[in-house]
C-alpha positions in Angstrom: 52.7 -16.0 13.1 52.8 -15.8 9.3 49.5 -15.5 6.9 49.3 -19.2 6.5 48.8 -20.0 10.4 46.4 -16.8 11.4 44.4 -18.1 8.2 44.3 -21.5 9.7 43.8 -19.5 13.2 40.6 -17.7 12.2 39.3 -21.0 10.2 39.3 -23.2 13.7 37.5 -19.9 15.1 34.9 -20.2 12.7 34.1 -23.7 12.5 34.2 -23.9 16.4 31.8 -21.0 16.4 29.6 -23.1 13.8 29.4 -26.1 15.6 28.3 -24.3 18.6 25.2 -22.9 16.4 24.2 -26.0 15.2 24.7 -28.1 18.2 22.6 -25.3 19.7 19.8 -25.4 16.5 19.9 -29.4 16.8 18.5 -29.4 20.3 15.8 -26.5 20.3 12.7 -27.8 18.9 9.0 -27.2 19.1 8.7 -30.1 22.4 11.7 -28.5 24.1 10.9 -27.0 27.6 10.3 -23.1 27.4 9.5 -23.1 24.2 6.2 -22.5 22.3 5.2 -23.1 18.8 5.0 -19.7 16.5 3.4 -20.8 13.7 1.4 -18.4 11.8 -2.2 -18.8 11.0 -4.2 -21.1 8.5 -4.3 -19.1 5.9 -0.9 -17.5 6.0 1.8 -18.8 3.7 5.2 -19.8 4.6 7.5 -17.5 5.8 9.9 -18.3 3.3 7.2 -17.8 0.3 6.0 -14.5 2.4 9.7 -12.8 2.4 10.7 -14.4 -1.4 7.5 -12.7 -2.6 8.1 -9.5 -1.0 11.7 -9.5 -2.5 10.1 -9.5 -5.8 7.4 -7.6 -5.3 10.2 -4.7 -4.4 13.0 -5.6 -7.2 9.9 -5.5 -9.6 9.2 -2.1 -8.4 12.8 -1.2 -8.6 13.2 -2.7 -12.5 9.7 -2.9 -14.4 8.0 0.5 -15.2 4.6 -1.6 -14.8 4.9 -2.2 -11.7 5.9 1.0 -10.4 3.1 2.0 -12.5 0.7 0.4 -10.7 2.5 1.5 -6.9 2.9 4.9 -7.9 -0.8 5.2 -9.6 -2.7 3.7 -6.1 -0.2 6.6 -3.9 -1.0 9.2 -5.8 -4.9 8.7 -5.9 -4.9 7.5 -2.3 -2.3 10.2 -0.8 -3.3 12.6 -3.5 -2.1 16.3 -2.2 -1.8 15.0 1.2 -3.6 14.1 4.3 -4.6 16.3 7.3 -6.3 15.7 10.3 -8.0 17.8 12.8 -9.1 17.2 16.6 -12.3 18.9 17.6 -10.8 18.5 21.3 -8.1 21.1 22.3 -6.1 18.9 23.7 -5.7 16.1 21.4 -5.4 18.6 18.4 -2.3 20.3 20.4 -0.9 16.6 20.5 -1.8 16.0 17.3 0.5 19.0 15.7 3.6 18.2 18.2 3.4 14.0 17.0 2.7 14.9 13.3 5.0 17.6 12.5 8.1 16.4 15.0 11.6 15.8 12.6 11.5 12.4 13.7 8.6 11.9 12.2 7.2 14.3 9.3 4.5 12.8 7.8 4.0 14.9 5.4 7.1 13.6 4.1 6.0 9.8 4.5 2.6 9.7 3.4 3.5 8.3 0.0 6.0 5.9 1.2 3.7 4.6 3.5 1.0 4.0 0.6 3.9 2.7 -1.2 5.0 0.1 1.3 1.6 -0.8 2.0 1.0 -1.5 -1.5 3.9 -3.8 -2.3 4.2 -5.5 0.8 0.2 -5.9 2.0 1.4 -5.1 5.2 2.5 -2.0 7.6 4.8 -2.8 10.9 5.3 0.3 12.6 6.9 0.9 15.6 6.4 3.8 18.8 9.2 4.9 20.8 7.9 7.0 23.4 10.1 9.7 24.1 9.3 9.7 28.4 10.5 13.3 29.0 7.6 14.6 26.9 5.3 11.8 26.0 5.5 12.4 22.3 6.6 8.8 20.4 8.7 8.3 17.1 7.9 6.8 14.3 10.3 3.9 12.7 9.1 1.0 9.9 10.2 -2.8 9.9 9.8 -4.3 6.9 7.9 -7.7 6.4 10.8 -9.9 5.5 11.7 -9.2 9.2 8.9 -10.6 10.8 8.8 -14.4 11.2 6.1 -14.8 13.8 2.9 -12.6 15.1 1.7 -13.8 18.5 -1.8 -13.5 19.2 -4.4 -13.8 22.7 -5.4 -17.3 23.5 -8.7 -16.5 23.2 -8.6 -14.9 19.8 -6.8 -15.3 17.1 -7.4 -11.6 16.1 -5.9 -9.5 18.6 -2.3 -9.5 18.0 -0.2 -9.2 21.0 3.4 -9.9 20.2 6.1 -9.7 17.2 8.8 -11.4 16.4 11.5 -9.5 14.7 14.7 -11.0 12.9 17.7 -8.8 10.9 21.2 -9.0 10.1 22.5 -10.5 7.2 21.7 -14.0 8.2 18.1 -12.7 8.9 18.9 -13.0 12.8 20.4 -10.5 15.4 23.4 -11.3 17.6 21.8 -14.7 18.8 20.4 -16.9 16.5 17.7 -19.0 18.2 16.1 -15.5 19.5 14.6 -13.3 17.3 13.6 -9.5 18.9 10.3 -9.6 20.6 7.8 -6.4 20.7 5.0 -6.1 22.4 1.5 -4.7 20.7 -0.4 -2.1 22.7 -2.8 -5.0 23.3 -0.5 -6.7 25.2 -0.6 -6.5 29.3 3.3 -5.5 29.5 2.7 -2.8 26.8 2.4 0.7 28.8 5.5 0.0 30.4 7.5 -1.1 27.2 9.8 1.9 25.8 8.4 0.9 22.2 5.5 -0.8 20.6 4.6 -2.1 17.1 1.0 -1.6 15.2 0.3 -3.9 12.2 -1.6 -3.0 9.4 -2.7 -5.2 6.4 -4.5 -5.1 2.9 -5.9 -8.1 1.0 -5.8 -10.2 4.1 -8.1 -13.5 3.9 -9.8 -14.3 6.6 -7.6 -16.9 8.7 -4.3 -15.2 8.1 -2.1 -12.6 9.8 -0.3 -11.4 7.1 -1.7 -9.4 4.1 -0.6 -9.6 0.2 0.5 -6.6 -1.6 -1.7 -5.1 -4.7 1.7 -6.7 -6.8 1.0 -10.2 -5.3 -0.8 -11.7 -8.5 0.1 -10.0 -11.4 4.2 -10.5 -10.4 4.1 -14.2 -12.9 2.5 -11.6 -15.4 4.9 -8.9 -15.4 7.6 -11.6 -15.4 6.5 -13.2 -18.4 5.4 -9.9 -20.1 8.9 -8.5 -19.5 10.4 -12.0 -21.2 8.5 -11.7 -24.2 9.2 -8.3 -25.0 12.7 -9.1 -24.4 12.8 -11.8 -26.7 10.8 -9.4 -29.1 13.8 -6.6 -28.6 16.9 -9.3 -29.7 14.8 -10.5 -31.9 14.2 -6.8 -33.7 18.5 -6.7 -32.9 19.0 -9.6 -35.3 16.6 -8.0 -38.1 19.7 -5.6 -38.8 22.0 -8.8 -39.7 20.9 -9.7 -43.5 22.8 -11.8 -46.0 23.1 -11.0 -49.9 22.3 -13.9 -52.7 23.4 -13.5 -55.9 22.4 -15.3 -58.9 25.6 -15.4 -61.9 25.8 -18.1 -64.5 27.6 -20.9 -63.5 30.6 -20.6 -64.9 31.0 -17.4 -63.3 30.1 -18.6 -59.6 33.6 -19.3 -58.6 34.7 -15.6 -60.0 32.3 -13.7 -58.3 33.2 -16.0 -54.8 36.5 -14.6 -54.8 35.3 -10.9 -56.4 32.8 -10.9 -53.0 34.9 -12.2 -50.5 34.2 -9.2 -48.9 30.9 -7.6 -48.8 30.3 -3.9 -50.0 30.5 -1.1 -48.3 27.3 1.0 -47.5 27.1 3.3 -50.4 29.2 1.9 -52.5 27.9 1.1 -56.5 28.1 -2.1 -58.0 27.8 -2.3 -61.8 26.7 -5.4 -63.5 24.9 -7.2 -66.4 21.7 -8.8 -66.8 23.3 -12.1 -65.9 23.8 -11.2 -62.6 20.9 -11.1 -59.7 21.0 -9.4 -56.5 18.7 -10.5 -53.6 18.8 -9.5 -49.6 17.1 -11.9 -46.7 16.3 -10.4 -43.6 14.4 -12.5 -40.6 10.8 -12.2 -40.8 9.6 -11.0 -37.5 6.1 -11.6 -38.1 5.2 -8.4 -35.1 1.7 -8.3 -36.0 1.4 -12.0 -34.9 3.1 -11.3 -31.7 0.7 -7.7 -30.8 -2.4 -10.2 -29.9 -0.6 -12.3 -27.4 1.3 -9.7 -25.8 -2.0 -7.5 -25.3 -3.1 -10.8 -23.8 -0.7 -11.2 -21.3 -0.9 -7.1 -20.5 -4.7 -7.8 -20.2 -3.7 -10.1 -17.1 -1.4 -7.2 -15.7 -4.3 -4.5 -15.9 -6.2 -7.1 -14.1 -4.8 -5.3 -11.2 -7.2 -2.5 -11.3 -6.3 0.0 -13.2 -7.2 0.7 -17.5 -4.7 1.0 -19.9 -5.4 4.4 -20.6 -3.9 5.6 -17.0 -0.7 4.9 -18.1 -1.2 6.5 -21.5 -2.1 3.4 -23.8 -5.2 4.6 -25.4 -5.8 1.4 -27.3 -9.4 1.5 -28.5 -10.6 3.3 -25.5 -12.8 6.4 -26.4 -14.7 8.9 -24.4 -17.3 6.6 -23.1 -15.2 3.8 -22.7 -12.7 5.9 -20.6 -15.4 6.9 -18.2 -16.7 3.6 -17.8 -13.5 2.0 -17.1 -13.0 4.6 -14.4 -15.5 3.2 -11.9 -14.5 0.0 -10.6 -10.6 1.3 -9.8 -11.8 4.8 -8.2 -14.2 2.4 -6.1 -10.7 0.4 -5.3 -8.8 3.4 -4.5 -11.3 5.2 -2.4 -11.8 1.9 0.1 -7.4 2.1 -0.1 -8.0 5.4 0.6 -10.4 5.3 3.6 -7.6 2.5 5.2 -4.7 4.8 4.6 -6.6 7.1 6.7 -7.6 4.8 9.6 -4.0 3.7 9.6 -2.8 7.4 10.7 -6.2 7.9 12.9 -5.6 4.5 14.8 -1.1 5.8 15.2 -1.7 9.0 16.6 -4.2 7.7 19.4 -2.2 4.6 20.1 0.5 7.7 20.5 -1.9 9.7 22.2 -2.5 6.7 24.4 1.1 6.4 25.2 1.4 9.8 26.4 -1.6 9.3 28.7 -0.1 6.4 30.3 2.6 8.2 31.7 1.0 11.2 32.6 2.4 13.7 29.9 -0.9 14.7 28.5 -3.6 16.0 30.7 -7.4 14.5 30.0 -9.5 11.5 28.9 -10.2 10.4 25.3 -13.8 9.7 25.3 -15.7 6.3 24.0 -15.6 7.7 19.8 -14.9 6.5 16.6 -11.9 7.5 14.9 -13.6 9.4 12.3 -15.5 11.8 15.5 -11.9 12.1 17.1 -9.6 13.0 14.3 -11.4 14.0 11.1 -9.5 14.1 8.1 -9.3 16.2 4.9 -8.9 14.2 1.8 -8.1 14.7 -1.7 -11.0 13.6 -3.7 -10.2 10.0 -5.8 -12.4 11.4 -8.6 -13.0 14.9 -9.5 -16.2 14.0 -10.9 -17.9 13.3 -7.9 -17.9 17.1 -7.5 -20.3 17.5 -10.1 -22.8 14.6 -9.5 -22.9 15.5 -5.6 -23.6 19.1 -6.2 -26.0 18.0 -9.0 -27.6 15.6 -6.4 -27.6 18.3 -3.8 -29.4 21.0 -6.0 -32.5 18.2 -6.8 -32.4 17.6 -3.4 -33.2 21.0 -2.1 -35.7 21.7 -4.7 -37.5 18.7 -3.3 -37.1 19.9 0.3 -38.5 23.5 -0.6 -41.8 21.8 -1.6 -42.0 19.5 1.7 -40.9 22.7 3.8 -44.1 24.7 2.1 -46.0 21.7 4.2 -44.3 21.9 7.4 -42.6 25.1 8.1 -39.3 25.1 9.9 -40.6 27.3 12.4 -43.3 24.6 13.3 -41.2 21.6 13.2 -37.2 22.0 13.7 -36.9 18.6 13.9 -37.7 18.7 10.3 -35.7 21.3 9.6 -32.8 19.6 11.7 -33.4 16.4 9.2 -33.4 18.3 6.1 -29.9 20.0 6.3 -28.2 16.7 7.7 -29.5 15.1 4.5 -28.7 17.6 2.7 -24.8 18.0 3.7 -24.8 13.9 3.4 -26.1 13.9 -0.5 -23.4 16.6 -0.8 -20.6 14.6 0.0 -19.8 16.5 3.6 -21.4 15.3 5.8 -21.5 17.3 9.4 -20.8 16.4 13.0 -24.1 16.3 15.1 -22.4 19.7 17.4 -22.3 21.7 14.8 -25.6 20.8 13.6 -27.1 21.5 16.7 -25.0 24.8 16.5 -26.7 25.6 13.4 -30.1 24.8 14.7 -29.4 26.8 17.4 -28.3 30.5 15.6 -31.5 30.0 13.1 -33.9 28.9 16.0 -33.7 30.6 19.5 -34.0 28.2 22.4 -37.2 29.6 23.1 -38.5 28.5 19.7 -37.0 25.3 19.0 -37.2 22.3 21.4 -34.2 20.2 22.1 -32.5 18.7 19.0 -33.1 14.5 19.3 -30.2 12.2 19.5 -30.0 9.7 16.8 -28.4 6.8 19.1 -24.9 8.4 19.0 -22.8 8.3 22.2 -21.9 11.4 23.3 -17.9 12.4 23.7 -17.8 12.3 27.1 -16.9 10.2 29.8 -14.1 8.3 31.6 -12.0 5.5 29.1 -11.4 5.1 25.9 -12.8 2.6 23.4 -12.7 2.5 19.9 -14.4 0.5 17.8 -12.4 -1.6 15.0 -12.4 -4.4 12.4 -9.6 -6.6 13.5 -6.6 -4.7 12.2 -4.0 -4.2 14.1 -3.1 -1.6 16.6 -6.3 -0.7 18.3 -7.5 -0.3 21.9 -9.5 -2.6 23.3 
């Protein structure tokens, strides 16, 4: 067989394979027996518009400084020096260590890409493999382009029970007309699934599955910013090309053509008489006209959340205007930063979970928030907070003292009890009610002080597990 007829070969392979595909495609629709209708939610927008804008959002990151700016500014507040968190139950804590500092999964490593992700794509698919020799589970990221569909309970739109997963070149795997399905830990077939996927979103309207990323409305901006200051660039290119007149008398214009027919070199001297008259045009640029609209349409990209002077424009900012400016965006960052750290609280209990369910980790997790089961140290989104906290706490006490010259501790613990939770709270660090009632119990003797009251919190204690959430993805129910 020569080249000609295995070329001809491989053609009739392909377009048999084709017409398979499409006769296939032509008779699957939405009415079809078996199947069901994914479509996503109200408020979502079309796949297609979903993975085109987190294409750019990521080739923007990749090409304009801007918007890496504006990734790498949110990581670094959010992330800061890193995250930690802590179990005040033995047992969870020993999990805790084994999950989060595994080399499958290191996240101390992928803190900031996380952040990063979650800010350019609005969203966070993460998957669990649970490892069934020792319960631990891996951690491994989908990106958004891949999911077309989320599946939810019929009886609410906001537990999320299923995803549906596409990849390959074509955006499919092996089999085109099904896409890879895994199951959410809300989902009844979940504990005996080898894997499961969490979902996590930012700037998600109510109505909608999906999230946007932080890069979502300001991409038109950076696009049109990056135009004009290329325009403004060849345009500052062609400045460099000028063009000599020269005045003579006109009987000498014809001399002076063919003495000129070639222009002068740089340095080179040209001697002549008062007849003659040399003149050099340039393009007028006019940049001063050009400096108001393109603060304009940087305006629009700062928009985003964060001042020009973070990225070293000063501008007219001073002082004052500096600190004001700071506010709103450390406000932003610390609500970013109070998600980041749900995210991780929620994936090491759904992991936690996991290893329960097959019996590789001894114990119950009690009814608790995240916050009461896995505390976590922070880097502070403003260092300033320091100051007025500590400033705050110092009035504070002063205040107490006086109250306290009323109702000695000694009379009224409770009082006492009050005063120092009030105090760690004004102070930023705030303590857990156990070890408040351990303090109380060092400075009073049990003799002395009557039972600390509960202020409505459950105890951690008990059979089950339930947190509480907000609708995100991934938690238990």
């Amino acid at each position: 067989m020569n080249g000609r007829e295995r070329l001809r070969a491989r053609l009739a392979g392909f377009l048999s394979g084709l017409a398979e595909r499409l006769a296939v495609s032509v008779q699957v629709d939405d009415k079809s027996p078996g199947w069901t209708s994914l479509g996503t939610r109200p408020n979502d927008r079309p796949w297609g518009e979903q993975v085109e804008l987190y294409r750019d959002a990521l080739e923007a990151w990749r090409k304009n400084p801007l918007a890496k700016s504006i990734v790498d500014i949110t990581s670094d507040f959010v992330v800061g020096d890193g995250i930690e968190l802590s179990s005040p139950r033995a047992s969870l804590q020993k999990f805790l260590s084994a999950f989060w500092n595994h080399p499958k999964n290191l996240f101390g490593q992928r803190l900031h890409d996380m952040s990063d992700e979650l800010a350019r794509a609005g969203d966070l698919f993460i998957l669990l493999f649970r490892n069934p020799e020792d319960g631990l589970s891996y951690v491994r990221f989908v990106t958004k382009e891949q999911i077309v569909a989320i599946e939810t309970a019929e009886n609410d739109w906001e537990t999320e029970v299923a995803y549906h997963v596409v990849s390959g070149e074509t955006g499919f795997l092996s089999d085109p007309t099904r896409p890879q399905v895994w199951l959410s830990p809300h989902h009844p077939g979940a504990k005996e699934a080898a894997a499961v996927m969490l979902h996590y979103a930012i700037n998600r309207p109510i109505g909608a599955s999906f999230g946007e990323g932080d890069l979502a409305t300001v991409l038109v901006w950076l696009q049109r910013y990056s135009r004009m200051l290329e325009d403004r660039v060849r345009m500052h290119w062609a400045v460099r090309a000028f063009l000599w007149f020269i005045k003579v008398p006109t009987h000498k214009v014809e001399e002076k053509k063919a003495q000129y027919a070639a222009a002068p070199e740089s340095g080179s001297v040209i001697v002549h008489d008062d007849a003659e008259t040399w003149d050099v045009k340039a393009p007028a640029l006019h940049a001063a006209d050009a400096r108001h609209d393109l603060q304009a349409v940087r305006q629009m990209i700062d928009a985003a959340g964060y001042p020009p002077h973070w990225r070293g424009e000063s501008g007219d900012a001073n002082l004052a205007t500096a600190t004001a400016m700071q506010v709103r965006p450390e406000r932003h960052l610390k609500r970013r930063q109070d998600y980041m750290v749900f995210v991780l609280q929620d994936l090491v209990l759904n992991a936690y979970r996991r290893a329960l369910e097959i019996g590789k980790v001894r114990g119950v997790l009690p009814v608790a928030t995240h916050n009461e089961l896995l505390p976590a140290n922070v880097t502070d989104v403003s260092r300033s907070d320091n100051q007025a906290l500590a400033t705050a706490g110092r009035e504070l006490m002063a205040a107490m003292k006086e109250l306290l010259v009323y109702v000695p501790p000694a009379k009224s613990p409770t009082l006492a009890r009050l005063t120092l939770k009030l105090l760690f709270r004004f102070i930023g660090e705030p303590v857990r009610e156990d070890v408040l009632d351990q303090v109380m119990s060092e400075a009073f003797p049990a003799s002395e002080a009557p039972a600390a009251p509960g202020d409505g919190e459950e105890e951690m204690s008990g059979a089950g597990f339930q947190v509480s959430g907000n609708g995100h993805g991934g938690l238990y129910g």
